[in-house]
HTML snippet that shows the backbone in 3Dmol.js (N, CA, C, O; Angstrom):
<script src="https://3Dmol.org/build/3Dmol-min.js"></script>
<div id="view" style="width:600px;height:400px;position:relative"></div>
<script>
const pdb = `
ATOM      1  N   UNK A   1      85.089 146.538  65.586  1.00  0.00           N
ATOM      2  CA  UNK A   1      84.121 145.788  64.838  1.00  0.00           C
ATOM      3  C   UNK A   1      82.857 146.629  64.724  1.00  0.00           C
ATOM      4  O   UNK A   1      82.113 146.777  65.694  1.00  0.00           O
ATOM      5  N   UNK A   2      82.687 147.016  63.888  1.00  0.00           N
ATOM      6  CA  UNK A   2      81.236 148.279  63.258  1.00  0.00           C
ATOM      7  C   UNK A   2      80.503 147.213  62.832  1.00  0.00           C
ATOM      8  O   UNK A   2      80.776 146.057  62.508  1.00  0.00           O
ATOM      9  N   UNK A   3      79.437 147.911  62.912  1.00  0.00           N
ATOM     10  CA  UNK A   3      78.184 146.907  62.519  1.00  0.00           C
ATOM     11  C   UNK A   3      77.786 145.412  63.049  1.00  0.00           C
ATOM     12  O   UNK A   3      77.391 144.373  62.520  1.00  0.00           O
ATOM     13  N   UNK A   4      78.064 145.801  64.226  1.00  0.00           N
ATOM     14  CA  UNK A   4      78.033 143.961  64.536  1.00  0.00           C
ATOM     15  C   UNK A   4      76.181 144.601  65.585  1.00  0.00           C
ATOM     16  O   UNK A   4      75.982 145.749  65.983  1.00  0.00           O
ATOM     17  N   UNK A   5      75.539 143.818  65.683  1.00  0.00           N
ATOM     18  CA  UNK A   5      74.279 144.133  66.264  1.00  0.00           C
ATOM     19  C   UNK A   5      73.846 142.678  67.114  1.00  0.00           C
ATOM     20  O   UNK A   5      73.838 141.670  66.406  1.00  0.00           O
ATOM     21  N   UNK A   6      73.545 142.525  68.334  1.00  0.00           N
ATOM     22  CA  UNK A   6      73.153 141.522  68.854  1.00  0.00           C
ATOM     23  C   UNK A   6      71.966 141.880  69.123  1.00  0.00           C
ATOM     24  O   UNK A   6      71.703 143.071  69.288  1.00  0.00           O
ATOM     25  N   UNK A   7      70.562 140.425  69.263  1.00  0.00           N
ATOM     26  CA  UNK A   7      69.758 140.886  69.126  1.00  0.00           C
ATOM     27  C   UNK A   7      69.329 140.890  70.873  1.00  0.00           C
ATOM     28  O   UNK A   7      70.095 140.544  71.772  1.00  0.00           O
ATOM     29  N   UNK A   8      68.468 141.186  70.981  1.00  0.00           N
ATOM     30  CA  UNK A   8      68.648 141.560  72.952  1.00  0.00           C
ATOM     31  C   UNK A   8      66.640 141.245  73.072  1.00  0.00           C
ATOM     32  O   UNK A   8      65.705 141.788  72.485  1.00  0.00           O
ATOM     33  N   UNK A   9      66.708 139.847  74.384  1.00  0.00           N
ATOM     34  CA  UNK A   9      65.510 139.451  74.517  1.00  0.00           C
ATOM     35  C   UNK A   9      64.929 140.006  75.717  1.00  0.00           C
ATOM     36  O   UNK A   9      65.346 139.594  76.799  1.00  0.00           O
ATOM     37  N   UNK A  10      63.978 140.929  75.673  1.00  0.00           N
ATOM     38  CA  UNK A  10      63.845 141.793  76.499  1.00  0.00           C
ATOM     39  C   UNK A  10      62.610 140.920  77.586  1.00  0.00           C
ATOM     40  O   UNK A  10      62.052 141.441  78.551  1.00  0.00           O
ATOM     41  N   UNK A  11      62.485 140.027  77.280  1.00  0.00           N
ATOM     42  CA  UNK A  11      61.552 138.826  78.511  1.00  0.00           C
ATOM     43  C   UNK A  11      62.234 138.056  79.162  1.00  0.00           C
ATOM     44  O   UNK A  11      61.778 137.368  80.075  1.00  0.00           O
ATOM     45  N   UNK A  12      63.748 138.054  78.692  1.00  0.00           N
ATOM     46  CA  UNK A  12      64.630 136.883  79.292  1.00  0.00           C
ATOM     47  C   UNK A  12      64.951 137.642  80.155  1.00  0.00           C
ATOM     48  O   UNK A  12      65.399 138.771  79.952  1.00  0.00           O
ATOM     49  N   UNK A  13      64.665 136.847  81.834  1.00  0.00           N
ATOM     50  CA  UNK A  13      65.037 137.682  83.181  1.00  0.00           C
ATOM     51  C   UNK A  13      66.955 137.055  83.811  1.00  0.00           C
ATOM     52  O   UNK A  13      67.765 137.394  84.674  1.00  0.00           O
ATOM     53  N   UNK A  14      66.855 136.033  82.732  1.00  0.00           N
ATOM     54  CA  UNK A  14      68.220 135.648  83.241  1.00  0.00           C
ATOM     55  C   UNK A  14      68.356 134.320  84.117  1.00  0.00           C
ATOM     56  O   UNK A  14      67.219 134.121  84.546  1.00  0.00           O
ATOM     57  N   UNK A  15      69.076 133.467  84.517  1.00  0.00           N
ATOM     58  CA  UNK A  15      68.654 132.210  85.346  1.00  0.00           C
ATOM     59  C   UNK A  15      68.702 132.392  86.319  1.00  0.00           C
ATOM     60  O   UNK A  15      69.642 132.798  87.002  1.00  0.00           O
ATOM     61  N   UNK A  16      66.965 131.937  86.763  1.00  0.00           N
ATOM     62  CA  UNK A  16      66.379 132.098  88.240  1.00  0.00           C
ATOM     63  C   UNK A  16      67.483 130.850  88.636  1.00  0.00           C
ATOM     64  O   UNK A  16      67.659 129.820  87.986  1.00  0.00           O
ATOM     65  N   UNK A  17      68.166 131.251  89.888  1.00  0.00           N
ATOM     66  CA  UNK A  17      68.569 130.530  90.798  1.00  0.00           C
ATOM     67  C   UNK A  17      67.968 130.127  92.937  1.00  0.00           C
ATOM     68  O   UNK A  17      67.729 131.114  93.634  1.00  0.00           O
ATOM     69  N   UNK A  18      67.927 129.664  93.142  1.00  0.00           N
ATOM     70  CA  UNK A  18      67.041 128.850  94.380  1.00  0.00           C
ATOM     71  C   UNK A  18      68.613 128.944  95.231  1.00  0.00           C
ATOM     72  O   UNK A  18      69.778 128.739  94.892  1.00  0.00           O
ATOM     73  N   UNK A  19      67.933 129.366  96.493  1.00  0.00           N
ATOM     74  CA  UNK A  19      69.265 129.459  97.418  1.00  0.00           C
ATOM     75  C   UNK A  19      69.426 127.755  97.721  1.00  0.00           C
ATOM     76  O   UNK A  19      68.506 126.938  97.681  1.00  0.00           O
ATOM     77  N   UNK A  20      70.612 127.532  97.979  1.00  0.00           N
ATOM     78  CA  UNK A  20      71.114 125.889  97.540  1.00  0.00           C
ATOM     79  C   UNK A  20      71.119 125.868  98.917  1.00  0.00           C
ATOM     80  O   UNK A  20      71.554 126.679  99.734  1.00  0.00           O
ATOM     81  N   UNK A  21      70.473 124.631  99.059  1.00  0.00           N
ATOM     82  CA  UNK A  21      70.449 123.962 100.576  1.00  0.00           C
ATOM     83  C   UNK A  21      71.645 122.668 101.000  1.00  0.00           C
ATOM     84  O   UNK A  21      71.847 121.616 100.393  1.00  0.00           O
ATOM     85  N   UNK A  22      72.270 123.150 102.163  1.00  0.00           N
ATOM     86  CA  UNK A  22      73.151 122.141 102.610  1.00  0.00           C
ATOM     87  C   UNK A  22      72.322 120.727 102.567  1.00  0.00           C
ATOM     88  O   UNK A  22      71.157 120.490 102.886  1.00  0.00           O
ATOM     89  N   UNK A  23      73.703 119.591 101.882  1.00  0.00           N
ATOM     90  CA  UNK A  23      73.025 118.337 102.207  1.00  0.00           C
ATOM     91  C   UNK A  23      73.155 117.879 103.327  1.00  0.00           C
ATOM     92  O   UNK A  23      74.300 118.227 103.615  1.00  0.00           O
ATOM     93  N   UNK A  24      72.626 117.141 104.454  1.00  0.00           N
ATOM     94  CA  UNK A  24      72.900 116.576 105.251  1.00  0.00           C
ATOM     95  C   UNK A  24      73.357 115.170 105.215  1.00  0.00           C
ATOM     96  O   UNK A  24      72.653 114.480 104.477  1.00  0.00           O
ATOM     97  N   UNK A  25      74.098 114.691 105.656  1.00  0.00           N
ATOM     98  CA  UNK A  25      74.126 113.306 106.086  1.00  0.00           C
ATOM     99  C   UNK A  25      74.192 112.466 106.870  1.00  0.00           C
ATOM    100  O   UNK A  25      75.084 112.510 107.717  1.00  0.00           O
ATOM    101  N   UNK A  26      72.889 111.003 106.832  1.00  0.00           N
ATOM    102  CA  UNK A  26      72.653 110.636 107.618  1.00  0.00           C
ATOM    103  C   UNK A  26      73.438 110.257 108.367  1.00  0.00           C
ATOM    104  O   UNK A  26      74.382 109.849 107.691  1.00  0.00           O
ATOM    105  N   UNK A  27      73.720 110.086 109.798  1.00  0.00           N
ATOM    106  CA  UNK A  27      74.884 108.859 110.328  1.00  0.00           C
ATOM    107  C   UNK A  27      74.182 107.467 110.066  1.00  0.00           C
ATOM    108  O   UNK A  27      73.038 107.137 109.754  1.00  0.00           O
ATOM    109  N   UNK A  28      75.242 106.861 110.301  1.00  0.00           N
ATOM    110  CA  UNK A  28      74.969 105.417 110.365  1.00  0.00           C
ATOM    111  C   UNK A  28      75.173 104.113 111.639  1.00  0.00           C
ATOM    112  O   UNK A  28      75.595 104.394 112.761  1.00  0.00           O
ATOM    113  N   UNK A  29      74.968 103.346 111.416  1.00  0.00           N
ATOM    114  CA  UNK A  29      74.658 102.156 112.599  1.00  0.00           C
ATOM    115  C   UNK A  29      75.777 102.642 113.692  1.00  0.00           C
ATOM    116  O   UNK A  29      75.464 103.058 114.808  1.00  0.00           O
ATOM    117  N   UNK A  30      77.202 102.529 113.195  1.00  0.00           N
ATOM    118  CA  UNK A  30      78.374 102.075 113.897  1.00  0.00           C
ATOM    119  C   UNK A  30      78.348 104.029 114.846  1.00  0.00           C
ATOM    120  O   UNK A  30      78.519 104.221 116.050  1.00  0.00           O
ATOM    121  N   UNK A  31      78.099 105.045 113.833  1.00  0.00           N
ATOM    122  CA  UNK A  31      78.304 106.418 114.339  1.00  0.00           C
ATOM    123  C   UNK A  31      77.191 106.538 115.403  1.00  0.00           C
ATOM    124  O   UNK A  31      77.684 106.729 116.515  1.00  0.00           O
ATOM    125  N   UNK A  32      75.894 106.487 115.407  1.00  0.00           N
ATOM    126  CA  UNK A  32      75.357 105.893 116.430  1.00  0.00           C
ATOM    127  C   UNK A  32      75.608 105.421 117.393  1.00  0.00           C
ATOM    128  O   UNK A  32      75.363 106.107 118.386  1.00  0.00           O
ATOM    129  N   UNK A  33      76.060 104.388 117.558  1.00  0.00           N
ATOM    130  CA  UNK A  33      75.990 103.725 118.961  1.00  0.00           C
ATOM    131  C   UNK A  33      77.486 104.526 119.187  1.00  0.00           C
ATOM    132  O   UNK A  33      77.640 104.443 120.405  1.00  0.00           O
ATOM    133  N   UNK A  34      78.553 105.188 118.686  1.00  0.00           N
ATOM    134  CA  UNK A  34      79.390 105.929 119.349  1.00  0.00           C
ATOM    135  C   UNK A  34      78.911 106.886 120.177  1.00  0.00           C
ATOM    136  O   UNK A  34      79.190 107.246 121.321  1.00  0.00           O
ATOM    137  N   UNK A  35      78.112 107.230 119.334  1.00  0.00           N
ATOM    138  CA  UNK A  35      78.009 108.484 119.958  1.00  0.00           C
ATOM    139  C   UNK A  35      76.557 108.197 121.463  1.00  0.00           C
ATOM    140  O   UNK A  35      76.201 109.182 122.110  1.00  0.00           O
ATOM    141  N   UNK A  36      76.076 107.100 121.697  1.00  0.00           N
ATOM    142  CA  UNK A  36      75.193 106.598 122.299  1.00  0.00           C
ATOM    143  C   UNK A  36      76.308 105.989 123.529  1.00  0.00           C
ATOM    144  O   UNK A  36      75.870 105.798 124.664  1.00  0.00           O
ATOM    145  N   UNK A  37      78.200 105.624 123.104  1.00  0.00           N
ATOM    146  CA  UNK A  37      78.749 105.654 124.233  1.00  0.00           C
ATOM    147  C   UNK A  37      79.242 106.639 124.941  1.00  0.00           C
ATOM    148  O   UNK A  37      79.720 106.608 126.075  1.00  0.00           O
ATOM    149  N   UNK A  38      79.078 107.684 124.080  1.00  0.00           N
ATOM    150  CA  UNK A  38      79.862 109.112 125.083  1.00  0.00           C
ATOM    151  C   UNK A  38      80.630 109.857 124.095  1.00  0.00           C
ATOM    152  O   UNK A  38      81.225 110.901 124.363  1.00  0.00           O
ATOM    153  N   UNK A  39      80.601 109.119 122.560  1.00  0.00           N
ATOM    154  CA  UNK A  39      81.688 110.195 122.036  1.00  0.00           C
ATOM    155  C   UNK A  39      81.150 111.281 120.705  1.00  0.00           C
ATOM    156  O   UNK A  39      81.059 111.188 119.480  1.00  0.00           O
ATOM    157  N   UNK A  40      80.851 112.393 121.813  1.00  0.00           N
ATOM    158  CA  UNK A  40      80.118 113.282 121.105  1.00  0.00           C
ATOM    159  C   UNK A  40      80.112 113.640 119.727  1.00  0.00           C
ATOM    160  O   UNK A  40      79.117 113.777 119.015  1.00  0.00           O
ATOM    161  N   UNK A  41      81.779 113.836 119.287  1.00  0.00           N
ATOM    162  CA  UNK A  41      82.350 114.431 118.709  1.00  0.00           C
ATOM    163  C   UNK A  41      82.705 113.785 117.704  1.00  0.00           C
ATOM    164  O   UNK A  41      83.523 112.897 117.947  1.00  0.00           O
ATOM    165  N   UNK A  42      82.229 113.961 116.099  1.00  0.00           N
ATOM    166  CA  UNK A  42      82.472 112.981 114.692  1.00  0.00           C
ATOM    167  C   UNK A  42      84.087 112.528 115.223  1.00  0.00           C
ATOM    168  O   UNK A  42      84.608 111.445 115.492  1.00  0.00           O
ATOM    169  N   UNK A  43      84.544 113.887 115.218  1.00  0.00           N
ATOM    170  CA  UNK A  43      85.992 113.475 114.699  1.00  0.00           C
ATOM    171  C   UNK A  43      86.648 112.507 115.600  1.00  0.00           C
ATOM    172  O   UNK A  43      87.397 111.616 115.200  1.00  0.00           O
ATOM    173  N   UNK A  44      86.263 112.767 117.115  1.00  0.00           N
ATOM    174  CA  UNK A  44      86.629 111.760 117.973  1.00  0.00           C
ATOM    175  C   UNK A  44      86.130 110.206 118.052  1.00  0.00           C
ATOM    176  O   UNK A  44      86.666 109.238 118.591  1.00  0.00           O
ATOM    177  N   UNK A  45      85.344 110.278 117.580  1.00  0.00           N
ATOM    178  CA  UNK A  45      84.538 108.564 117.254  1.00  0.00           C
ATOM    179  C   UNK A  45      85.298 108.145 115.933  1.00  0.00           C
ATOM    180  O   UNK A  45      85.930 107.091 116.010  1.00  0.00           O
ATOM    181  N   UNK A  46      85.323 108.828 114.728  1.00  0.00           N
ATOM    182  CA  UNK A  46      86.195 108.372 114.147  1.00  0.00           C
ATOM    183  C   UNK A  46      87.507 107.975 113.853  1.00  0.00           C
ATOM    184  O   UNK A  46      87.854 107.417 112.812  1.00  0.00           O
ATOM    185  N   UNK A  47      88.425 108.361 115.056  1.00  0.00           N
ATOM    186  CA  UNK A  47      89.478 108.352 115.244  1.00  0.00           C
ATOM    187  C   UNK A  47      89.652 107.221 116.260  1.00  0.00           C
ATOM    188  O   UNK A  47      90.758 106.680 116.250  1.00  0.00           O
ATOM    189  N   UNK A  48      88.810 106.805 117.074  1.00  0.00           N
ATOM    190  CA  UNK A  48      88.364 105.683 117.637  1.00  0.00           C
ATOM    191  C   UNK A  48      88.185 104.293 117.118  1.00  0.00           C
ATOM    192  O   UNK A  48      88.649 103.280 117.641  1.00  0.00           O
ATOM    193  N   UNK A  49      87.326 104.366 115.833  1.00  0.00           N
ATOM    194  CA  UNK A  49      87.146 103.400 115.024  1.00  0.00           C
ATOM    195  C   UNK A  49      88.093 103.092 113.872  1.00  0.00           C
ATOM    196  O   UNK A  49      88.081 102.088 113.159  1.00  0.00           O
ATOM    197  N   UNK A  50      88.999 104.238 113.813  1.00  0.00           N
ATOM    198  CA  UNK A  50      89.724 103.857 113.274  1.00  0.00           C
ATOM    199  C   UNK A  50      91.578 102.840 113.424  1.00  0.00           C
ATOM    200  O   UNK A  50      92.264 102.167 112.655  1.00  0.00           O
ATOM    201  N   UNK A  51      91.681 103.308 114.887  1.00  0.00           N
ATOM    202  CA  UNK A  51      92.398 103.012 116.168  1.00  0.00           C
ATOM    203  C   UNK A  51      91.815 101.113 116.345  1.00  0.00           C
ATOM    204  O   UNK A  51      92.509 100.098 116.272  1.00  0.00           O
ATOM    205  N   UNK A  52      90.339 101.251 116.585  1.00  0.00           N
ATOM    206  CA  UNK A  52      90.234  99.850 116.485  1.00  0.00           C
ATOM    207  C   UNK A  52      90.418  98.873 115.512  1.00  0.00           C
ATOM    208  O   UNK A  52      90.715  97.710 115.783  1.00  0.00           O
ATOM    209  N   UNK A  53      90.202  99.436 114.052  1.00  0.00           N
ATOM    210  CA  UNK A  53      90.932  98.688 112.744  1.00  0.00           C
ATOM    211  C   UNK A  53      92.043  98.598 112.579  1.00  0.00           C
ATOM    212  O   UNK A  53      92.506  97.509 112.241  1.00  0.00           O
ATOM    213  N   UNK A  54      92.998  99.891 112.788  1.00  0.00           N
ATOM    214  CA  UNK A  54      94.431  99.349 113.039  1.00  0.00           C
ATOM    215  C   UNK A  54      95.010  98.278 114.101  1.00  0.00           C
ATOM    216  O   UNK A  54      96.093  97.723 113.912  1.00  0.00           O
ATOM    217  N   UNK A  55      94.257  98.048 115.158  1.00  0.00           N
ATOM    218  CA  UNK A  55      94.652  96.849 116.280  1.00  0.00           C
ATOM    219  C   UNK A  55      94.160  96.129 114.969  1.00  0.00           C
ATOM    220  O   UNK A  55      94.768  96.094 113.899  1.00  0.00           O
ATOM    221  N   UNK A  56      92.828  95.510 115.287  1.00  0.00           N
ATOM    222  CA  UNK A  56      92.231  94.163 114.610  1.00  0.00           C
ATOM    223  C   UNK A  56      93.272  94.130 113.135  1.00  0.00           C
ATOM    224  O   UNK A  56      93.458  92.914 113.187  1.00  0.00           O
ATOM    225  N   UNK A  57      93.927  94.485 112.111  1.00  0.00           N
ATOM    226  CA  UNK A  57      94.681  94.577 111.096  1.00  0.00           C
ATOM    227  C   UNK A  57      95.873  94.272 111.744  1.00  0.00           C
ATOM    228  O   UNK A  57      96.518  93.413 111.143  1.00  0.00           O
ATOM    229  N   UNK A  58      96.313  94.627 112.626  1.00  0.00           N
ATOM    230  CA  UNK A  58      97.824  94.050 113.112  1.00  0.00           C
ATOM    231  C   UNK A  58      97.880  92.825 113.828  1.00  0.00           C
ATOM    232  O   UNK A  58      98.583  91.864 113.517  1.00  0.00           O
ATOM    233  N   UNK A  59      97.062  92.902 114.861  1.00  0.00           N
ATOM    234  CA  UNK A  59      96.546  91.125 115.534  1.00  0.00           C
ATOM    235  C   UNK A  59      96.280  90.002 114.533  1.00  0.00           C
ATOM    236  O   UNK A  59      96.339  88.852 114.968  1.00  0.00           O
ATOM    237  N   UNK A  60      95.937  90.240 112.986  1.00  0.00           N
ATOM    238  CA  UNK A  60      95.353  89.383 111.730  1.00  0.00           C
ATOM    239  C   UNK A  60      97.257  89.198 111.288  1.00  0.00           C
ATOM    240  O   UNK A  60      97.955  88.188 111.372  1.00  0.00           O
ATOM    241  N   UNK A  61      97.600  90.482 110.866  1.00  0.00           N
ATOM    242  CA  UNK A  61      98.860  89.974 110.429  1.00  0.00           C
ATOM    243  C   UNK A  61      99.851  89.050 111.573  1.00  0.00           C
ATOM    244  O   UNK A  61     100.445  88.033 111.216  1.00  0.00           O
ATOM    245  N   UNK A  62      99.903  89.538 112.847  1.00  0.00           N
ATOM    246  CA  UNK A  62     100.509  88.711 113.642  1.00  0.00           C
ATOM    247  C   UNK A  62      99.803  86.972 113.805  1.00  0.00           C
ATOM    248  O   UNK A  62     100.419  85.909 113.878  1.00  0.00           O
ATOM    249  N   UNK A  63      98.817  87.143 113.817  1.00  0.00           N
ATOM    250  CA  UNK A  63      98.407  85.309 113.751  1.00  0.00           C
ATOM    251  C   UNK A  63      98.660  84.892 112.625  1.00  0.00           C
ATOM    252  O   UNK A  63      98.961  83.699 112.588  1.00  0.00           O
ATOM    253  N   UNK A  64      98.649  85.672 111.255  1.00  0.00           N
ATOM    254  CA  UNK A  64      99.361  84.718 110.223  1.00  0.00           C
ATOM    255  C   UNK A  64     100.565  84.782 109.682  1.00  0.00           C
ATOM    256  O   UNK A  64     101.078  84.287 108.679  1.00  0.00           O
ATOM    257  N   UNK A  65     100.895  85.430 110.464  1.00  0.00           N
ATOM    258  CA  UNK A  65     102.558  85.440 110.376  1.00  0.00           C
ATOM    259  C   UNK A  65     103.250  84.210 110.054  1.00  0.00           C
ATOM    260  O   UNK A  65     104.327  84.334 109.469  1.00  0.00           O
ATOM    261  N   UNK A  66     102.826  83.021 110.330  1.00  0.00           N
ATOM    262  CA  UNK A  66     103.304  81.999 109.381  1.00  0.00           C
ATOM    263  C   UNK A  66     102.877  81.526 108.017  1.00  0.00           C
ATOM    264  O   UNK A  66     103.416  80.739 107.238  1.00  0.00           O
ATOM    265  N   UNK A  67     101.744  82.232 107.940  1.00  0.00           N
ATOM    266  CA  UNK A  67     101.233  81.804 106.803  1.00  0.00           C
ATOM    267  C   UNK A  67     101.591  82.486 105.954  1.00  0.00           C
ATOM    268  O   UNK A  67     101.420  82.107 104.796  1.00  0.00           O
ATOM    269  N   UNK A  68     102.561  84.422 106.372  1.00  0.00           N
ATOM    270  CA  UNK A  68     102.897  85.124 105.270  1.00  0.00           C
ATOM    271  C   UNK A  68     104.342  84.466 104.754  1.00  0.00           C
ATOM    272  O   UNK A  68     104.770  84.218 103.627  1.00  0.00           O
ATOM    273  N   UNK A  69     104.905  84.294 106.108  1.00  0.00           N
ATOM    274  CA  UNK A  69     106.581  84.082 105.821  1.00  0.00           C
ATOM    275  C   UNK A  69     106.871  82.084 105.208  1.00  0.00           C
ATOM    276  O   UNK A  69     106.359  81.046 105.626  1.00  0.00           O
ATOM    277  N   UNK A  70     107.650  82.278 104.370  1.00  0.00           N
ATOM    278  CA  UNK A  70     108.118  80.801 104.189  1.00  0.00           C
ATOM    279  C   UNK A  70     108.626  80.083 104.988  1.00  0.00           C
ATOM    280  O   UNK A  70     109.846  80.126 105.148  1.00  0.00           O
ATOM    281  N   UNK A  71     107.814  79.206 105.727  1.00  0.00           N
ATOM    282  CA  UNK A  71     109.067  78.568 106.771  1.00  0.00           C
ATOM    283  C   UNK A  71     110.261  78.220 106.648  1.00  0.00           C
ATOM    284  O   UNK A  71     110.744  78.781 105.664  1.00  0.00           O
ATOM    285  N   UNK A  72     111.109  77.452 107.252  1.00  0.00           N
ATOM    286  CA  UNK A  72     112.692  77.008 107.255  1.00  0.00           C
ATOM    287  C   UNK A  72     112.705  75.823 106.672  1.00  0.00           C
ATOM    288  O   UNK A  72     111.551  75.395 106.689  1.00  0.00           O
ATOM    289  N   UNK A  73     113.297  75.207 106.254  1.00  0.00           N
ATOM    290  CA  UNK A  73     113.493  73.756 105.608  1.00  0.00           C
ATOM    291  C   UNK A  73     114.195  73.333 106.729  1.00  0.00           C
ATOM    292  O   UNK A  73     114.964  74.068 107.349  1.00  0.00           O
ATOM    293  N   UNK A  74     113.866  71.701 107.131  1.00  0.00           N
ATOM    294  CA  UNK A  74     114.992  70.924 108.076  1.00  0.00           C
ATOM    295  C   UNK A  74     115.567  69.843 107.290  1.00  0.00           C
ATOM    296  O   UNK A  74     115.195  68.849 106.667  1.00  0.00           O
ATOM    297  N   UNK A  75     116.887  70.614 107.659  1.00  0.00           N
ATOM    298  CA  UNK A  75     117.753  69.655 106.503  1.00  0.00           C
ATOM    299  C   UNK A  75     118.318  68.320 107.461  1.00  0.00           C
ATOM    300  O   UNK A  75     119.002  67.377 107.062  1.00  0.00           O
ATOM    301  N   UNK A  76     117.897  68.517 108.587  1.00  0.00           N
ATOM    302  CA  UNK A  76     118.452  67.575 109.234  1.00  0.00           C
ATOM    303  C   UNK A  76     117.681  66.208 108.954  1.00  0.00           C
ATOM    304  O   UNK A  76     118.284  65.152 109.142  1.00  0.00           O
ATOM    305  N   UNK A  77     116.599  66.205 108.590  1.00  0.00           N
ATOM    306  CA  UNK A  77     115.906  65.027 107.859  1.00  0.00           C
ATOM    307  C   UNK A  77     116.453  64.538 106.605  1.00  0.00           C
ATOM    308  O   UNK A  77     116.342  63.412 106.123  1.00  0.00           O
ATOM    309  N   UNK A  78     117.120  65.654 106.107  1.00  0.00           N
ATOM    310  CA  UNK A  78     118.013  65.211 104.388  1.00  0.00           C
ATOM    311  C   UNK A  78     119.188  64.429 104.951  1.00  0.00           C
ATOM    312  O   UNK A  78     119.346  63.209 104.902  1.00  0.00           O
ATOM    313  N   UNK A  79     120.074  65.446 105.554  1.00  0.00           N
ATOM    314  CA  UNK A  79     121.231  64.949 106.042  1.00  0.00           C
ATOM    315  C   UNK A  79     121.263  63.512 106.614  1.00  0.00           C
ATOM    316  O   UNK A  79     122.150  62.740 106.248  1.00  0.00           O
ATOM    317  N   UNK A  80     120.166  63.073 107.646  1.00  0.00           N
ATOM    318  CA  UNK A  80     120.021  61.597 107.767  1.00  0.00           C
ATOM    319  C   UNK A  80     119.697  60.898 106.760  1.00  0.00           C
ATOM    320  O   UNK A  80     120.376  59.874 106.681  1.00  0.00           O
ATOM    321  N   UNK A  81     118.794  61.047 105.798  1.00  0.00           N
ATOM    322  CA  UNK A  81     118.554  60.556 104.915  1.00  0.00           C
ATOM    323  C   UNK A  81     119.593  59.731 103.700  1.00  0.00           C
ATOM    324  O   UNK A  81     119.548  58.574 103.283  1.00  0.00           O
ATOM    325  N   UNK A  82     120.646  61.044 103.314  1.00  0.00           N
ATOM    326  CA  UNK A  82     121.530  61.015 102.728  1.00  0.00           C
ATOM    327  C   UNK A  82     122.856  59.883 103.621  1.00  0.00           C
ATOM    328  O   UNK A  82     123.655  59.098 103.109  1.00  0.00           O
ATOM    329  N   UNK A  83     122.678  60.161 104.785  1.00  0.00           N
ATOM    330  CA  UNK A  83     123.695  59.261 105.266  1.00  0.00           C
ATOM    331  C   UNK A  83     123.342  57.383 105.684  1.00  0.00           C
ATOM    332  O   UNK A  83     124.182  56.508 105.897  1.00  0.00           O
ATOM    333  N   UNK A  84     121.790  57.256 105.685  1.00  0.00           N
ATOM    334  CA  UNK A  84     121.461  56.447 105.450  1.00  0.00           C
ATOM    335  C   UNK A  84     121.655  55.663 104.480  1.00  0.00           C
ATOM    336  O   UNK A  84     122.005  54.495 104.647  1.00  0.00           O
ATOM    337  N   UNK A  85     121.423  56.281 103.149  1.00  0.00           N
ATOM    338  CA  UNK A  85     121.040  55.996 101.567  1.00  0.00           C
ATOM    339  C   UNK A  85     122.808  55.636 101.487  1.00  0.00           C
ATOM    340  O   UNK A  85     123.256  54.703 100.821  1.00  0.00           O
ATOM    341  N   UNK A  86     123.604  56.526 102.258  1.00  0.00           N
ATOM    342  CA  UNK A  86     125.510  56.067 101.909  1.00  0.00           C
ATOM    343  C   UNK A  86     125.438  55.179 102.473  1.00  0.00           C
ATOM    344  O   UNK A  86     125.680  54.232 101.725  1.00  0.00           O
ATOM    345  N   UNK A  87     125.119  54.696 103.972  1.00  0.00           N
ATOM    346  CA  UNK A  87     125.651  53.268 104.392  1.00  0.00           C
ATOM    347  C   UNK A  87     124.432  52.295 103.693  1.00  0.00           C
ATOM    348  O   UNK A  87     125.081  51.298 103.376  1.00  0.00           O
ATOM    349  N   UNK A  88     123.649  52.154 103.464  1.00  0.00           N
ATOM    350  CA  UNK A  88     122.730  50.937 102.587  1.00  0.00           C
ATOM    351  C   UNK A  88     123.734  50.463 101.227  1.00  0.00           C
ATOM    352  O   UNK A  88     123.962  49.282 100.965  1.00  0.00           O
ATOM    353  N   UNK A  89     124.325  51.737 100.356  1.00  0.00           N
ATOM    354  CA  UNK A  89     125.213  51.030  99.475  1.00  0.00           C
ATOM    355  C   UNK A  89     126.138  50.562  99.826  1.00  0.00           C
ATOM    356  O   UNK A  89     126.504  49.670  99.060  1.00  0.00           O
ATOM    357  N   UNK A  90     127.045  50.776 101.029  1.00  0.00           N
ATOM    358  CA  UNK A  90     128.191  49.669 101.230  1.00  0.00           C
ATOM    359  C   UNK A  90     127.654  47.932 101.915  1.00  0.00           C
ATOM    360  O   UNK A  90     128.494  47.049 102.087  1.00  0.00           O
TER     361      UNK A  90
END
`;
const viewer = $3Dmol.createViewer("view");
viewer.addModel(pdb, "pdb");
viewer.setStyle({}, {cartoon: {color: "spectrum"}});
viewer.zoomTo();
viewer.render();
</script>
């Protein structure tokens, strides 16, 4: 390609960039007081709290364990019923 000419800005220094600072983040209420019981270590407090949601989530499904499953029908209330309702017509 001949003749091609770009024009070139001899004040433009190029984009100033700023050395980028790590964000921090804050902890919070619950990471706190872990670490206020002894457990130094993020990963170990979180693995803690997470240990305690899996209990409390399984203890919830086990108490409503009747409320997930359909109970049984007692047919033994039909069955009398039905044999009642036969001897009333004779």
């Amino acid at each position: 390609m001949q003749g091609i000419e770009f024009e070139e800005d001899k004040n433009f220094s190029g984009i100033k960039s700023k050395a980028i600072e790590p964000t921090v983040a804050r902890q919070g209420f619950i990471m706190k007081l872990m670490v206020r019981i002894g457990f130094a270590d993020n990963a170990t407090a979180n693995l803690v709290l997470l240990s305690f949601a899996a209990l409390l989530f399984g203890t919830a499904i086990f108490l409503y364990a009747e409320i997930l499953v359909e109970p049984e029908k007692d047919w033994s209330l039909d069955a009398r019923a039905i044999l009642e309702a036969h001897e009333y017509k004779r």
